[in-house]
VOPA-578199 format. One record per atom (N, C-alpha, C): residue in three letters; x, y, z. Coordinates in steps of 0.05 Angstrom, whole numbers, plus 32768, in hexadecimal, padded with zeros to 4 digits. Layout:
ALAXYZ ...
END
This chain:
UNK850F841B82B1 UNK8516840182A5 UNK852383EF82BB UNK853C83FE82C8 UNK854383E982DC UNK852C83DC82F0 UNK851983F082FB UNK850983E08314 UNK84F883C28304 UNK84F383C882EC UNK84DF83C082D7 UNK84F5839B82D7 UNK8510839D82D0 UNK8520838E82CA UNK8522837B82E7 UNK8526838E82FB UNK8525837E8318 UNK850F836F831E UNK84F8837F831A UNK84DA836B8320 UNK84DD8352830C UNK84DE835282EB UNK84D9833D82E3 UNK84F4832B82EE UNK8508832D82F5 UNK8524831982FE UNK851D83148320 UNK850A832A8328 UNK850883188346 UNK8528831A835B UNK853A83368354 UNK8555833F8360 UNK85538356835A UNK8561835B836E UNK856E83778371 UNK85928383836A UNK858E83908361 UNK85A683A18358 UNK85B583AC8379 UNK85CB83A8837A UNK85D683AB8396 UNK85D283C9839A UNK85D683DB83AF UNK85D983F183B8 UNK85EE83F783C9 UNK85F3841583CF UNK8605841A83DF UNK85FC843483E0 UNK85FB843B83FD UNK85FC8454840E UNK85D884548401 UNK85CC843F8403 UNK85AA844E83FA UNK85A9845983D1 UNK85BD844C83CC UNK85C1844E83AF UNK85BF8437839F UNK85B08438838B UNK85C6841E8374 UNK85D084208368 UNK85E3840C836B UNK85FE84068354 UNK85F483FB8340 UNK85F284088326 UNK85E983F9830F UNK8600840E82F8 UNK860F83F982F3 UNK863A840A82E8 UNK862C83FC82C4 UNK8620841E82BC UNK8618840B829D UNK86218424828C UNK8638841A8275 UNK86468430826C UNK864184248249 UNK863E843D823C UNK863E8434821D UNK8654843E820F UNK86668437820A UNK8684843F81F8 UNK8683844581DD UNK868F844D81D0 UNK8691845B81B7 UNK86AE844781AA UNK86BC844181C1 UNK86D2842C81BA UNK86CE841681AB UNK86DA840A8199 UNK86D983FA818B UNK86F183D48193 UNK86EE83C681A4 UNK86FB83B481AF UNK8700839E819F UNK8712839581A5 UNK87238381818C UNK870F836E8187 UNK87018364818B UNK86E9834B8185 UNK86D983578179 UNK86D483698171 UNK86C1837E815B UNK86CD838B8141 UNK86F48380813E UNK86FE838B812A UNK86F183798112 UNK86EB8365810C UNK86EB835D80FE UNK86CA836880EE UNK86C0836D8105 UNK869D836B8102 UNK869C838D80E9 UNK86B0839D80F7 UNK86B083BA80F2 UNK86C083B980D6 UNK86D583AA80D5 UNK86E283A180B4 UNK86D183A7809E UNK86BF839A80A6 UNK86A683918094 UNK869E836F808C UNK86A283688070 UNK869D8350806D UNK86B28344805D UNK86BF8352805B UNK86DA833E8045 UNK86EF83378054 UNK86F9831D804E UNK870983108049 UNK872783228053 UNK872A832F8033 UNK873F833A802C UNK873983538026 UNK8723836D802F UNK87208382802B UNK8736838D8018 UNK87518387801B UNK8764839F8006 UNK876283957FE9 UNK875E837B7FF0 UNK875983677FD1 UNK874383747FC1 UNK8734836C7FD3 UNK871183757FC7 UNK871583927FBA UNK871C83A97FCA UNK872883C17FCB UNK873483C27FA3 UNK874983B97FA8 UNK875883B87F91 UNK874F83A77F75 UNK8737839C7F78 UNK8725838A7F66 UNK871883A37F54 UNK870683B17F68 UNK86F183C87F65 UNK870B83E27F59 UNK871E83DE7F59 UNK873283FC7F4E UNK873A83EF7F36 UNK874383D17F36 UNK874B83C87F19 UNK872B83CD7EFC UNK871D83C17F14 UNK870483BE7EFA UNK870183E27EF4 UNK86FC83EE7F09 UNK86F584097EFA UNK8711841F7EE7 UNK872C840F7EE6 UNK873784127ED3 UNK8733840D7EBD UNK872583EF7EC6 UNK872583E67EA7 UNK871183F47E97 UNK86F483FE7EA9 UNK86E184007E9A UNK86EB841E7E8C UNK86FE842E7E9D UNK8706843E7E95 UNK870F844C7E80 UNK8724842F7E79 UNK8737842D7E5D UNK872184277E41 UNK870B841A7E4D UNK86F884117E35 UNK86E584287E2E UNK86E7843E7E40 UNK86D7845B7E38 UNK86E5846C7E2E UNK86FC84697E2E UNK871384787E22 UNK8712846F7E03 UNK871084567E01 UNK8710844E7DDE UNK86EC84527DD1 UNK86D784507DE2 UNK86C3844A7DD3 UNK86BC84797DD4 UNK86C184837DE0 UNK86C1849C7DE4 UNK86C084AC7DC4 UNK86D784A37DB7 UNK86EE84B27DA1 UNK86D6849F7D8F UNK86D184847D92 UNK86C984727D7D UNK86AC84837D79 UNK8696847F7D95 UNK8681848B7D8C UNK867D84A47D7E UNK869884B97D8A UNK869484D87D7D UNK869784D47D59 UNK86A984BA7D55 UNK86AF84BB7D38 UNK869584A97D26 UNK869284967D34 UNK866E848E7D2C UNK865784AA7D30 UNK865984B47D3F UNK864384C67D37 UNK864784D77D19 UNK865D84DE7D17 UNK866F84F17D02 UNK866984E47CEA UNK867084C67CE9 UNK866B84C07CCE UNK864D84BE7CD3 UNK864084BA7CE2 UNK861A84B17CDD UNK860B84C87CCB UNK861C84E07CD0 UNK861684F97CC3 UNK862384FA7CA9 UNK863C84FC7CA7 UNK864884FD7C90 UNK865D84E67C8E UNK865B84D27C75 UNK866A84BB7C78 UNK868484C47C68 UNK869D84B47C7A UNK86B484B67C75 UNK86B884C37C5B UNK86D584D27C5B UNK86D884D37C44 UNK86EF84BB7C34 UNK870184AF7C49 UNK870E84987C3E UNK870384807C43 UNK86F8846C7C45 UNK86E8844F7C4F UNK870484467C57 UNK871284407C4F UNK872B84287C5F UNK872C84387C76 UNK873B844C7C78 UNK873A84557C99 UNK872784537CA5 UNK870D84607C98 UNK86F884557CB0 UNK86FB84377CB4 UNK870084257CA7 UNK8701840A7CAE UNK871784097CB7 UNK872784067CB3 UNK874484027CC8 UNK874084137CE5 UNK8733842D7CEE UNK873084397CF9 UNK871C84207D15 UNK870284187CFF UNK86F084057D15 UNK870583EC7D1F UNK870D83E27D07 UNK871983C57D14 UNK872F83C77D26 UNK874583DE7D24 UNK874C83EB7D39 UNK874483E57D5B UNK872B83F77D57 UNK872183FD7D69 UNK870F83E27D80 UNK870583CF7D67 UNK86FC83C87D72 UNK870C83A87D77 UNK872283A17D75 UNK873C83917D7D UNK873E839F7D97 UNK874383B97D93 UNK874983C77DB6 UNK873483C17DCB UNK871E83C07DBF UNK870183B77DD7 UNK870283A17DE1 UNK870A83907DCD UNK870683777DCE UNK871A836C7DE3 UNK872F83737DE5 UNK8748836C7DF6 UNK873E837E7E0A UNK873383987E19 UNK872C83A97E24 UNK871483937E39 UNK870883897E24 UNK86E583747E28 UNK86F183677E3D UNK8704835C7E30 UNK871483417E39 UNK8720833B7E5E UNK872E83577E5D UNK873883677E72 UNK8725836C7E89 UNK870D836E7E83 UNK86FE837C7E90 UNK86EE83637E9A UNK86E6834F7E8B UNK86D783437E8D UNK86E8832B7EA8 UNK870183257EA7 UNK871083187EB4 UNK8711832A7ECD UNK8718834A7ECB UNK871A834C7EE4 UNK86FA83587EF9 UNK86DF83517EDF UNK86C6834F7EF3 UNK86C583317EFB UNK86CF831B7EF1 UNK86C983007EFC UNK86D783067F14 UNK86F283077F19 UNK870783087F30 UNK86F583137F42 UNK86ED832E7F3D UNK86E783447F58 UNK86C683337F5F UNK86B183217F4F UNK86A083147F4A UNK86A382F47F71 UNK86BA82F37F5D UNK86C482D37F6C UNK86C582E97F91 UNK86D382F67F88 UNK86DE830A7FA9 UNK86C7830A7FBC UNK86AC83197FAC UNK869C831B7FBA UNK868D83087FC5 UNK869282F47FB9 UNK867C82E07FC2 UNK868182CF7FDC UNK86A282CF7FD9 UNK86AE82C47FE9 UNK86A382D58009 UNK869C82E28009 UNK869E83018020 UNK868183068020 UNK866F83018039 UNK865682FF8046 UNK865782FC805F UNK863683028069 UNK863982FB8088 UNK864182EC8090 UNK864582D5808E UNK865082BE8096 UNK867082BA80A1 UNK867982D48091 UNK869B82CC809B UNK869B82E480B4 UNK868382EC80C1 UNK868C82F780DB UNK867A82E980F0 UNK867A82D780E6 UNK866682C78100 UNK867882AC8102 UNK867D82A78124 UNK866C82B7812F UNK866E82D48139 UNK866782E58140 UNK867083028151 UNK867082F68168 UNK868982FC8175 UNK869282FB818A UNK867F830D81A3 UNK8672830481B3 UNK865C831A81CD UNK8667832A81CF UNK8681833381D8 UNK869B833B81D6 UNK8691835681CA UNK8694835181B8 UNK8698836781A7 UNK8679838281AA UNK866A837681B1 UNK864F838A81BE UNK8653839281D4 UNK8657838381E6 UNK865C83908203 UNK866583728212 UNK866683838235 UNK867B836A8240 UNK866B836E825E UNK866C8362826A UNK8661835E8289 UNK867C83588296 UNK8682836B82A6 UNK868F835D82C0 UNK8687835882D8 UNK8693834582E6 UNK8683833782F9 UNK868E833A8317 UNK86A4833C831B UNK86AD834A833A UNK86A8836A8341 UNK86A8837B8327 UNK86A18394832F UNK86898395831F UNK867183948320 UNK865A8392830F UNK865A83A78301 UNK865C83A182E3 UNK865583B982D6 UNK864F83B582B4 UNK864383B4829D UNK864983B28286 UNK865283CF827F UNK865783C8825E UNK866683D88252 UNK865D83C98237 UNK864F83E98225 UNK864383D9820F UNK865483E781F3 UNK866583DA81DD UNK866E83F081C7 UNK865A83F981B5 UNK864E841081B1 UNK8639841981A3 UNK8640840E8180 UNK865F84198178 UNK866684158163 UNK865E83FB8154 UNK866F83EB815A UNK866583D4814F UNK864683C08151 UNK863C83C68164 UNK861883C5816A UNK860B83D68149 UNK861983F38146 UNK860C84038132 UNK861083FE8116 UNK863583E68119 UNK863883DD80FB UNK862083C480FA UNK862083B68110 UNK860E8399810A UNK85F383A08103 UNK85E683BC8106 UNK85CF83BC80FF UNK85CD83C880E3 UNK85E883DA80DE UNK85EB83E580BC UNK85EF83BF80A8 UNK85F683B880AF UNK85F98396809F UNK85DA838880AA UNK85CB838A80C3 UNK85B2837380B6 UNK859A839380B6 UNK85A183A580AC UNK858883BD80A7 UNK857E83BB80BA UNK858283BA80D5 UNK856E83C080EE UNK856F83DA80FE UNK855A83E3810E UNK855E83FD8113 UNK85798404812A UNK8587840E8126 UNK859D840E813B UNK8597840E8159 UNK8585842A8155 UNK857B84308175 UNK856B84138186 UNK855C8406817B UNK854B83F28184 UNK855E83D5818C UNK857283D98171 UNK858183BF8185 UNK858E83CF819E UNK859583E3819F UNK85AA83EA81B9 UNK859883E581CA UNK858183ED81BF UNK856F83F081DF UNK856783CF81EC UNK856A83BB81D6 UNK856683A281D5 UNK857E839481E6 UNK8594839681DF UNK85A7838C81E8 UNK85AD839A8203 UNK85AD83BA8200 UNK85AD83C28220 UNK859C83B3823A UNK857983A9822A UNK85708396823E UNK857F83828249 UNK857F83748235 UNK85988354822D UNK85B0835B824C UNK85BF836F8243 UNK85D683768260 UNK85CC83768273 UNK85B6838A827C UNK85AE83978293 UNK85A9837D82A4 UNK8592836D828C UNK85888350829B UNK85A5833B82AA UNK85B683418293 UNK85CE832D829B UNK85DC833882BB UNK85E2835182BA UNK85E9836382C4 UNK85DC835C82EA UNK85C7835C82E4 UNK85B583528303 UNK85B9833C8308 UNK85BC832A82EF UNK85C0830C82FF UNK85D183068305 UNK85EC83108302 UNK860983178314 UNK860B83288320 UNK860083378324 UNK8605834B833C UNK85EA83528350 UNK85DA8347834E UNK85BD83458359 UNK85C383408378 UNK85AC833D837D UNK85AD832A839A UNK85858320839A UNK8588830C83A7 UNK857682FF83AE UNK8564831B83C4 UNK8544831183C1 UNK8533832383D9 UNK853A831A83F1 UNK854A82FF83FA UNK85548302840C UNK8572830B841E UNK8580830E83FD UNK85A583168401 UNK85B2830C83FC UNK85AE82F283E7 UNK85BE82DB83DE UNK85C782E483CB UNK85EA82EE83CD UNK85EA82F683A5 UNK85F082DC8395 UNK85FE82E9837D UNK860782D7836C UNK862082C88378 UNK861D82AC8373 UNK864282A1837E UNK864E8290836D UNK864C8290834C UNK86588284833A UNK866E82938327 UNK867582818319 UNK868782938303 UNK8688827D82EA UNK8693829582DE UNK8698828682BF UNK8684827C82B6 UNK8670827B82B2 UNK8656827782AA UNK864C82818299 UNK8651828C8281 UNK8648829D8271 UNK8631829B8261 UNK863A827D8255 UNK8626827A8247 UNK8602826F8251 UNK86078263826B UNK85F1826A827B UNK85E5827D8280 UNK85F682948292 UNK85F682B18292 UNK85E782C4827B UNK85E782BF8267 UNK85E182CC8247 UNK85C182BB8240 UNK85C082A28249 UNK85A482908241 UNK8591829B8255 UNK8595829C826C UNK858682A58283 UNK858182CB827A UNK858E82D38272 UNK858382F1826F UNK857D82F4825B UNK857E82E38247 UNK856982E38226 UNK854982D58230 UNK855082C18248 UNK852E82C3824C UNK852382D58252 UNK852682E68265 UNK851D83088279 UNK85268317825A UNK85328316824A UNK85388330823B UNK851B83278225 UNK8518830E821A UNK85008309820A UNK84E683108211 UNK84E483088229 UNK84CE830B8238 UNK84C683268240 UNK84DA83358246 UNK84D783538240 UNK84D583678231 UNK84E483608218 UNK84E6836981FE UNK84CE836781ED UNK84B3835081F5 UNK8498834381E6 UNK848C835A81F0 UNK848D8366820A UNK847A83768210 UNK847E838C820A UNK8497839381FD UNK849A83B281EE UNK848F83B681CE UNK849C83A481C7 UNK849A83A281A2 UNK84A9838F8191 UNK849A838D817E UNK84A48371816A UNK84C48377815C UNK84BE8395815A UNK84DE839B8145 UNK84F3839A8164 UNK84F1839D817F UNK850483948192 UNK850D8373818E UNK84F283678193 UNK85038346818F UNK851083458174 UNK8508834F815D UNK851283468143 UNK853183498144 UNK853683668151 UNK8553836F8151 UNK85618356816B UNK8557835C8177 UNK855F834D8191 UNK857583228181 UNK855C831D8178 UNK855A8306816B UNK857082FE815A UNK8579831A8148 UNK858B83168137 UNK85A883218140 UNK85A2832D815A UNK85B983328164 UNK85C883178172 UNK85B4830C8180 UNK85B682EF818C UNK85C482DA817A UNK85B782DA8169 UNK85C182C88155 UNK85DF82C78149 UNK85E382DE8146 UNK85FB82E98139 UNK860D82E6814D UNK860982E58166 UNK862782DD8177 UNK861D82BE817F UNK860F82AC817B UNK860E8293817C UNK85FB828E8190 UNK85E982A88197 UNK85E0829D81B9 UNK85B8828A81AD UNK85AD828481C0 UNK8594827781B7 UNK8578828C81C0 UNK8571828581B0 UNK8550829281C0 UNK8540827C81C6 UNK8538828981DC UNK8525827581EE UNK8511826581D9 UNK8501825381E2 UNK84E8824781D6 UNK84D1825F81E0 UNK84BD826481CD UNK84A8827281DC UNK8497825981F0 UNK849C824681F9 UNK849382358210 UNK849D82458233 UNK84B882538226 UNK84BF825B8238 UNK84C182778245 UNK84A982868237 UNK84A38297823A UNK8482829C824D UNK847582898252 UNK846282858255 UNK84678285827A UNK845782938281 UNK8457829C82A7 UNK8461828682B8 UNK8455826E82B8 UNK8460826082BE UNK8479825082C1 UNK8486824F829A UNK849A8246829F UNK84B0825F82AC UNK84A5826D82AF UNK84B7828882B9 UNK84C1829082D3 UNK84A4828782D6 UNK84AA827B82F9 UNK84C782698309 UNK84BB824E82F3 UNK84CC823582F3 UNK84E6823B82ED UNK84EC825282DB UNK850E826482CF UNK850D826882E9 UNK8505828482F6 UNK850F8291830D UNK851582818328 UNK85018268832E UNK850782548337 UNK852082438339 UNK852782458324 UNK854382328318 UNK855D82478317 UNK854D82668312 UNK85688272830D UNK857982758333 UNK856982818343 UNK856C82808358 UNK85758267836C UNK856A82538360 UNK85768234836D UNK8599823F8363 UNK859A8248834C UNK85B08241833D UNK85CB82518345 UNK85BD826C8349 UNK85D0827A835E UNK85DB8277836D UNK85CE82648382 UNK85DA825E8399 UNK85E38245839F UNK85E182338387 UNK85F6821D838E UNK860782218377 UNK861E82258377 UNK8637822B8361 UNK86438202835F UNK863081F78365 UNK863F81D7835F UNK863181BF834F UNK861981D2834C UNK85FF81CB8335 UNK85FD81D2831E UNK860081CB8311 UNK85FB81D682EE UNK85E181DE82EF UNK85D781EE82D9 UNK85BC81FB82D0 UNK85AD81E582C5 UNK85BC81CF82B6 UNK85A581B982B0 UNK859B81AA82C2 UNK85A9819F82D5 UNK859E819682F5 UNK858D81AD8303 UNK859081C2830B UNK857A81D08315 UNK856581D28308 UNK856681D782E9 UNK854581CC82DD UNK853681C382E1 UNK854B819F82EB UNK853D818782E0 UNK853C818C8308 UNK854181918318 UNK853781918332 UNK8518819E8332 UNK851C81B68328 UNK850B81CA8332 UNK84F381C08322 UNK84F681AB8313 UNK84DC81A282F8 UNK84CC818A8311 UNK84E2817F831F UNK84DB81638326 UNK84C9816B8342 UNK84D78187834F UNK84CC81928362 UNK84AB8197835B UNK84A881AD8340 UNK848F81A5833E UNK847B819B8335 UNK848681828329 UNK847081668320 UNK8480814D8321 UNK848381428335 UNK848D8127832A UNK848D811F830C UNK84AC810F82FD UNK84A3810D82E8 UNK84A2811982D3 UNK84A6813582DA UNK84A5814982C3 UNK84B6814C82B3 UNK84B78146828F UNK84D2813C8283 UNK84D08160827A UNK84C981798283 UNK84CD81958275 UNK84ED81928276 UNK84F4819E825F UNK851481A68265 UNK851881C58250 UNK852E81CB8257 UNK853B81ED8255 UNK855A81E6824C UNK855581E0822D UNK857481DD822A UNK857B81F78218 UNK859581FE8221 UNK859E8218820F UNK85B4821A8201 
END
């Protein structure tokens, strides 16, 4: 996979002593930008918690009265009372107790009702990148948390193994384009760039991911999404404009005083006068 990842990015992974350095670790740790993701989806988890223990009291208390009621309805279905007022005082009894029981129950399924609704995907988005894994950039290396990768795929039903292997591309790609070097020795000389950094290795991760299988992009896609990042246009998947990326990514390397939307719009003008193509992310 790595040589596979260097040909399509057009860099190399540094070496030392006739070795490469490629520092790629998967953790079991769980990092504070993933607490929330691993929570789950509520709000108020102890609330919600204590919603689901009140209602199954209640339903509790209402099997406790209809229990004694049905054993005594079967009793008379066979043989009818021998006093009628008790059996009637006995039902209306009983069924005053339901009714306030009904009542109880019915108030505390609206409550635990209102809880849930409040509490969906939406209150963990966005996920923080953070919380999957992290690139550092003076000592090259990622670091990916398996844990929370394995809760995000138990919440959208995707296969676990396929996103890791998805997102592991996603790094590796990121991974080269900061710590790479040019075929001629030019490395990386920017910083803080992230969100460039992340657009540029979702093109190489898309474009690599089409040629394995459809359930890779699907996972890939919804992983993307979920921390806020974009997927390419399929315009920009196409050989040429790929070219025109690696073109632009490499301009981009080596001038740290150019933004990525100016090298586009250079490398577009370079080849067609005129050419309104643009790459916004």
């Amino acid at each position: 996979m790595r040589l596979e990842i260097e040909k399509a990015m057009g860099l190399k992974f540094p070496e030392r002593n006739g070795e490469v350095i490629v520092r790629f670790e998967e953790s079991v740790e769980i990092p504070q930008p993933a607490e929330m993701l691993m929570r789950g989806l509520y709000r108020d988890p102890d609330r919600v918690r204590q919603g689901f223990k009140l209602l199954h009291q209640e339903t509790g208390s209402m099997i406790e009265i209809l229990m004694p009621k049905r054993s005594r309805l079967r009793e008379w279905a066979d043989s009818l009372p021998e006093r009628p007022k008790e059996a009637e005082l006995f039902l209306k009894e009983t069924a005053e107790q339901l009714l306030i029981r009904e009542q109880r129950l019915v108030q505390a399924e609206r409550e635990l009702v209102g809880q849930l609704q409040e509490s969906g995907l939406e209150d963990v988005y966005p996920i923080p990148l953070a919380a999957f894994g992290v690139c550092t950039y003076r000592e090259p290396s990622v670091k990916l948390f398996l844990k929370p990768l394995g809760r995000f795929s138990e919440l959208y039903e995707i296969n676990p193994e396929i996103l890791r292997q998805a997102v592991r591309v996603h790094f590796l790609f990121l991974l080269l384009l900061v710590a790479g070097a040019d075929l001629d020795g030019q490395v990386y000389s920017r910083v803080g760039e992230d969100k460039v950094v992340h657009w540029i290795a979702s093109i190489y991760t898309v474009r690599y991911l089409k040629s394995q299988s459809t359930e890779l992009i699907h996972c890939y896609q919804e992983w993307v999404n979920a921390w806020g990042g974009k997927m390419p246009s399929q315009s920009m998947l196409n050989d040429r404009e790929c070219e025109k990326t690696r073109a632009a990514m490499i301009f981009w390397r080596r001038q740290p005083n150019i933004s990525w939307e100016e090298c586009w719009r250079i490398i577009n003008q370079l080849e067609r006068p005129g050419s309104t193509s643009s790459m916004v992310f």
